[in-house]
N, C-alpha and C positions, 0 to 999 in steps of 0.2 A: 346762730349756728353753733353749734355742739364743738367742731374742734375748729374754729374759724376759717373762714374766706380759703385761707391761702391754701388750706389742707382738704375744700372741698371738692369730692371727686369734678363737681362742675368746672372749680377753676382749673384744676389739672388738667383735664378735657380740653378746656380751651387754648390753656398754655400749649399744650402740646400739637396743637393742631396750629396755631399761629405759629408755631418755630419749624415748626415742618412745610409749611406754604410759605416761612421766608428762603429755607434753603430750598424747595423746590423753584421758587423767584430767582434764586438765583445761580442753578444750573441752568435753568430755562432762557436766562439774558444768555448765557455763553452761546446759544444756540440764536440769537436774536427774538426770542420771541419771550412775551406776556403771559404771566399766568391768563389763564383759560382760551389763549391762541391753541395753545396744544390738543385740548379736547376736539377743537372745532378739527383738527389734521387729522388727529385717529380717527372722528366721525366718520372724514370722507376716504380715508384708508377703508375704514369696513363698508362703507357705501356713496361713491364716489356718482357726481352729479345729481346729489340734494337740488330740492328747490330750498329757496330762503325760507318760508314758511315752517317745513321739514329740520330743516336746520336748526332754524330758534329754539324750535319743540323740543328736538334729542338734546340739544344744549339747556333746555329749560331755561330761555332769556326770553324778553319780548323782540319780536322782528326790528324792531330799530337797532337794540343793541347786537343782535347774528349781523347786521347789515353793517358795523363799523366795524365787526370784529375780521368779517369777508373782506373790506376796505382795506384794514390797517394789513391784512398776510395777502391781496393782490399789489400792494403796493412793492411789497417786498419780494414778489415774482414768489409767490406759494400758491397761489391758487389765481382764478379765472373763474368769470363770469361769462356764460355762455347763453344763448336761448335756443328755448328747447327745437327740438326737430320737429315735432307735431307740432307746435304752439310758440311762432316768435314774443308773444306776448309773456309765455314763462320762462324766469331766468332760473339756469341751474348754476352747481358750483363744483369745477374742478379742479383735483388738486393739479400742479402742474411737476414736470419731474424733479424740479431742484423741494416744491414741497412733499413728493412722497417721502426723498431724503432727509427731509428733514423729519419728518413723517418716522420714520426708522428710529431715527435718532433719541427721540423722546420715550421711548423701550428704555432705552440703558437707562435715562437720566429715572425713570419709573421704579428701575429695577435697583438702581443703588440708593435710592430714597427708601425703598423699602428695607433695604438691607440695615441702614443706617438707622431705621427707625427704631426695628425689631432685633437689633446686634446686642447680644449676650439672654435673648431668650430662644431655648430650644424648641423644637418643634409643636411639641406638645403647650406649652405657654402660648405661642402662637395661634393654636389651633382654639385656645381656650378665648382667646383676649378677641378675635374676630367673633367667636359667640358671645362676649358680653356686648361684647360694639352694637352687633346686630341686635340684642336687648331691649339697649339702651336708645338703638334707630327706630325701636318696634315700638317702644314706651313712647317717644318724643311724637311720631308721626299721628300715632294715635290719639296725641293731646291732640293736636294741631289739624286732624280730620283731613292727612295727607295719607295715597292709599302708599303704603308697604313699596318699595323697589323689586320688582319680582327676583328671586333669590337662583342663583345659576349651582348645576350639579357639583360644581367645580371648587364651590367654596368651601364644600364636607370633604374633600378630599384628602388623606392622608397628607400632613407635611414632609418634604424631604428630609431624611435625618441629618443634620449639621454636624458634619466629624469632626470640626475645628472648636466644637464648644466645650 
């Protein structure tokens, strides 16, 4: 490697990504929950009574592993295992009220991870650094013969301007 290891964009990439999923580990324990407990909350925030099958899918895990993650947040009184109305044979999954609150919660902790991330880059660096990401997600998936994440209106969007910078 041309300027070594520690100076390639790949290891920066991952450095940066392993320090960011420790601090989001550990605003997420304040709230008691595990990395990737919180996806499975938002999941059922925007579509609440999944079946497990459904579940696993949006979470991209296999069904055993959505079925311990359903385990570990009913245990904790965040969700519930229900069967279905048409079909007792299907189980759904809902959040329950202390999990939509919690549910809420994981916004902020989102929202100051992201702050934290991108603090002392302006709007425009921001806006730059998400189109090389997406590049670099377009470049990787394409090796790996994984289709694209479909891409939402919302990510072209002008950034706020930051008057504190």
């Amino acid at each position: 490697m041309k300027d070594g290891y520690e100076k390639s964009i790949g290891h920066r990439l991952h450095h940066a990504a392993r320090l960011q999923r420790a601090l989001a580990a550990r605003r997420l324990q304040e709230l008691g929950l595990f990395p990737g407990q919180e996806t499975a909350l938002k999941l059922l925030v925007e579509s609440d009574g999944r079946t497990m099958t459904e579940l696993a899918a949006a979470l991209r895990v296999r069904p055993p592993t959505a079925s311990k993650t359903v385990g570990r947040l009913s245990a904790q009184g965040l969700l519930e295992r229900r069967a279905s109305d048409g079909d007792a044979r299907l189980v759904r999954v809902h959040l329950t009220d202390e999990g939509r609150t919690r549910a809420g919660a994981i916004d902020d902790i989102w929202d100051s991870l992201e702050d934290v991330t991108v603090a002392g880059l302006d709007g425009k660096d921001r806006k730059r650094l998400r189109k090389l990401l997406r590049k670099i997600e377009k470049n990787l998936t394409s090796q790996l013969g994984i289709a694209p994440e479909a891409e939402t209106e919302a990510e072209d969007e002008p950034e706020p301007v930051d008057e504190t910078a």
